[in-house]
C-alpha positions in Angstrom: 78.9 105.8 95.4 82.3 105.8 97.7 85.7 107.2 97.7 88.5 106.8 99.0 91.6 108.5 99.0 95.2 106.3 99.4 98.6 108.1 100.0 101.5 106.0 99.2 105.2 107.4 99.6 107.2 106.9 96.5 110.7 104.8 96.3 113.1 105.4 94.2 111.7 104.4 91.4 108.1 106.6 90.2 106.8 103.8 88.2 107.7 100.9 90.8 106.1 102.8 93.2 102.8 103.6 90.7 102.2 99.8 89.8 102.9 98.9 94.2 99.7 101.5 94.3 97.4 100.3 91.2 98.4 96.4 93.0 97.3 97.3 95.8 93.8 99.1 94.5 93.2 96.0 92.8 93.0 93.2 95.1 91.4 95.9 97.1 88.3 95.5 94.7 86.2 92.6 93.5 87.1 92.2 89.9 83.5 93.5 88.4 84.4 96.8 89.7 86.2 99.6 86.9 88.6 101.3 88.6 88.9 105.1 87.6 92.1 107.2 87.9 91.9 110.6 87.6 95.7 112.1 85.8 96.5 115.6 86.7 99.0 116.1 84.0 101.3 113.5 86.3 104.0 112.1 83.2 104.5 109.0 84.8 101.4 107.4 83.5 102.6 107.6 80.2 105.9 105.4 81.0 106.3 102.0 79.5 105.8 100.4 82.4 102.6 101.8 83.3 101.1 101.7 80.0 102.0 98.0 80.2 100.4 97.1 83.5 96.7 99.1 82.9 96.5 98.2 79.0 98.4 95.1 78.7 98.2 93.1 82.1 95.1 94.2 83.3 93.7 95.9 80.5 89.7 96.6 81.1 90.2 97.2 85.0 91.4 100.3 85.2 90.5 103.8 83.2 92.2 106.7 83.3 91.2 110.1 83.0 93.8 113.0 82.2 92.3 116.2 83.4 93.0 119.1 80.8 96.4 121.1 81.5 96.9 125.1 81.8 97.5 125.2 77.9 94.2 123.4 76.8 91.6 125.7 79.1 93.8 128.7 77.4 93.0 127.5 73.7 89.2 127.0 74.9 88.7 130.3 76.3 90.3 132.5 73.7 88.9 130.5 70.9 85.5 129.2 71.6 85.7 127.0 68.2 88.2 124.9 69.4 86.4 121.8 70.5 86.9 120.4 73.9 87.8 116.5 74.5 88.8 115.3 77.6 92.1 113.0 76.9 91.6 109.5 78.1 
């Protein structure tokens, strides 16, 4: 297992800048490879543009993982019977 960490400065535009960055990851990879992408609460994932490019373009390559925000760990730890899902 590997990882690596790319820093990218954003343009003007959030979402130009985004898909430049999920282009460049992947011709970076050979095409077998899933490529996972973990979300801290960052809203430009759920743009148009974005959803377009990972589940319309190149839908199956990557996968994104939206870690839970402040609000959801809240709602777990004061009511254990509220059931915990990860968003995808």
């Amino acid at each position: 297992m590997t990882a690596e960490i790319f820093v990218s400065e954003p343009n003007s535009n959030i979402q130009a800048s985004c898909i430049q960055l999920l282009e460049m990851l992947d011709s970076r990879y050979p095409e077998s490879y899933t490529i996972r992408i973990i979300d801290d609460d960052c809203r430009v994932f759920e743009s148009p543009e974005i959803q377009l490019y990972i589940w319309g373009k190149r839908k199956g390559r990557f996968e994104v993982y939206r870690l839970p925000t402040d609000g959801e760990y809240t709602k777990r730890l004061v009511n254990r019977d509220v059931p915990f899902t990860p968003k995808r």
